[in-house]
C-alpha positions in Angstrom: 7.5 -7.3 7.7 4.0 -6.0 6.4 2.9 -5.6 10.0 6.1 -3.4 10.0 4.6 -1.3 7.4 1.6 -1.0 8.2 2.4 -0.1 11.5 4.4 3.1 10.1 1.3 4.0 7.9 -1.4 4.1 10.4 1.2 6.3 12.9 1.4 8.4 10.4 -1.8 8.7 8.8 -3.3 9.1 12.2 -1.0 11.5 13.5 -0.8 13.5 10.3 -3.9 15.7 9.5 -2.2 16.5 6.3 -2.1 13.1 5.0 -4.9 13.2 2.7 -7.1 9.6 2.5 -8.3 8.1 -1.0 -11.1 6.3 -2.0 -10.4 2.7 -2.9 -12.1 3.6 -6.3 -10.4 6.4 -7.1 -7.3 4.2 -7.7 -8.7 1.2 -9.4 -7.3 0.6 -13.2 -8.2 -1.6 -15.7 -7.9 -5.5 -14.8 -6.9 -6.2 -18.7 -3.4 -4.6 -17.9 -0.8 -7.4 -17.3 0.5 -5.2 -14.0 -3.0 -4.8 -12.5 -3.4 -8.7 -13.0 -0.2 -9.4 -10.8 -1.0 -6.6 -8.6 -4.6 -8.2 -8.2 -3.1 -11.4 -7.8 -0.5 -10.2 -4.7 -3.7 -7.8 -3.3 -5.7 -11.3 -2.7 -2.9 -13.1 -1.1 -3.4 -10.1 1.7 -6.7 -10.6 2.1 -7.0 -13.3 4.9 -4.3 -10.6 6.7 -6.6 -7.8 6.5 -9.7 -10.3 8.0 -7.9 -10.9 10.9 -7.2 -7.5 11.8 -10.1 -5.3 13.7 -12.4 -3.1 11.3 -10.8 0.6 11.7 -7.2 -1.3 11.0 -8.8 -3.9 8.7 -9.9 -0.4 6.4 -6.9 1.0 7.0 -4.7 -1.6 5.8 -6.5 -2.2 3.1 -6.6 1.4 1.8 -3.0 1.4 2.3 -2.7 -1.7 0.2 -4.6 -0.1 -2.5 -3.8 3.9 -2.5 0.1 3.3 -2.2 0.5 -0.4 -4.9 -1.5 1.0 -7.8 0.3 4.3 -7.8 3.6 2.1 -7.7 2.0 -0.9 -10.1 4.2 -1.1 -12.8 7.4 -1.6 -10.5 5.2 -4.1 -8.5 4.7 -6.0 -11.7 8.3 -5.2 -13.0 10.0 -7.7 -10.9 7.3 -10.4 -12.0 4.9 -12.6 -10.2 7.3 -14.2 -8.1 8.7 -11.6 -6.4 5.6 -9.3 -6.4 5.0 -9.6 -2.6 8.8 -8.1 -2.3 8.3 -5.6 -4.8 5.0 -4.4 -2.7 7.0 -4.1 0.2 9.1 -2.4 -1.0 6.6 0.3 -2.5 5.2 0.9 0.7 8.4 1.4 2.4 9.6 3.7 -0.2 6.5 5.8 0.1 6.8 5.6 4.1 10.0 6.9 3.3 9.1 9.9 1.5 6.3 10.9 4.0 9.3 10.8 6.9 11.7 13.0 4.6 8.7 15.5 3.8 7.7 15.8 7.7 11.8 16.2 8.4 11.7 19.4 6.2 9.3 21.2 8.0 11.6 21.0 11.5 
């Protein structure tokens, strides 16, 4: 499933030259907060996934992982730490979803 998503982001944010990049540490909050501790938690469980994966994909996933889940952190941690890798999924597809709806309006 997360090859799925990640799939969908790097079509888009390679064929989009409106889809503006982030740095990692632009989106980095405070590890005290119980959400950034799940969220930090379900980030490291991705890791071995993103060292398989070549360098350019490798960053890319990873800046997925981090631009899209701390924007959507408290729904991530919402749903608790045992269903945090469904609510990440989830996250990303929903924002995959809006990108698609935006690009539909300009046809």
């Amino acid at each position: 499933m997360m090859s799925i998503v990640f799939h969908n982001y790097k079509t888009f944010s390679l064929n989009k030259s409106s889809f503006k990049f982030v740095d990692n540490d632009e989106n980095k909050k405070d590890d005290d907060n119980t959400n950034s501790i799940i969220l930090k938690k379900e980030l490291d469980k991705w890791k071995t996934y993103s060292d398989i994966l070549r360098k350019p994909n490798r960053y890319l996933f990873n800046q997925m992982l981090l631009q899209l889940s701390y924007k959507y952190s408290n729904a991530i941690a919402a749903k608790g730490e045992q269903f945090s890798t469904e609510s990440l999924i989830m996250s990303l597809l929903l924002e995959q979803y809006k990108i698609i709806i935006k690009n539909l309006e300009f046809y």
